[in-house]
C-alpha positions as CSV (number, residue, x, y, z in Angstrom):
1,X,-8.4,2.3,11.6
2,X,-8.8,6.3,13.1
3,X,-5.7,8.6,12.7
4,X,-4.9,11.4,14.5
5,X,-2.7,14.5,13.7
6,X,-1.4,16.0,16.8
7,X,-0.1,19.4,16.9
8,X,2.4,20.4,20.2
9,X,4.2,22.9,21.0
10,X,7.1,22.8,23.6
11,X,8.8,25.9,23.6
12,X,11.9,26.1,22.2
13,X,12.3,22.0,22.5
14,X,9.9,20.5,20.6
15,X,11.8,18.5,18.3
16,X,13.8,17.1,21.8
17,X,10.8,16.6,22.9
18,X,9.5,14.3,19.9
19,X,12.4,12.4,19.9
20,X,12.3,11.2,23.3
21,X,9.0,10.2,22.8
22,X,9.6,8.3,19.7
23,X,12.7,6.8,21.8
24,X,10.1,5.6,24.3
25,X,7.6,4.4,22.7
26,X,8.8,3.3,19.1
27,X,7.8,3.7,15.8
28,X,8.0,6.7,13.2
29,X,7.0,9.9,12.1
30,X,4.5,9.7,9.5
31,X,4.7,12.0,6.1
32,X,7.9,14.4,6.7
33,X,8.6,14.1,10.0
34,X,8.7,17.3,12.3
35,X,7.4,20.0,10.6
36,X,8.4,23.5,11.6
37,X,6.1,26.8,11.4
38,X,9.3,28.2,9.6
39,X,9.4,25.9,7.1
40,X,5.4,26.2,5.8
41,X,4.9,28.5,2.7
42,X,2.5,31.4,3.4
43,X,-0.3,31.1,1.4
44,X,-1.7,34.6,0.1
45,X,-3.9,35.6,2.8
46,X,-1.1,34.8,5.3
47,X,1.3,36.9,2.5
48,X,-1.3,39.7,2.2
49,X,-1.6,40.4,6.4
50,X,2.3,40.0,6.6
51,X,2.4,42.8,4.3
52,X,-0.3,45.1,6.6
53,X,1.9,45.1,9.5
């Protein structure tokens, strides 16, 4: 069976925005759920540029 991961953006409503799809068209978030950029650990490239700026 193929997968898919989808990643979308909607400013500032994005987790309103998933859960009116899921209201629409059933079913549930794989994994986790909604991930947020916030929430993901920097690894240490991302930790190394953070520190450049």
């Amino acid at each position: 069976m193929a997968r898919t991961s989808t990643y979308l953006n909607f400013p500032r409503q994005t987790e309103e925005a998933f859960l009116f799809y899921k209201s629409v068209f059933g079913g549930e978030f794989l994994g986790d759920g909604i991930n947020r950029f916030g929430d993901i650990p920097m690894d240490d490239d991302d930790a190394t540029h953070a520190r450049r700026r």
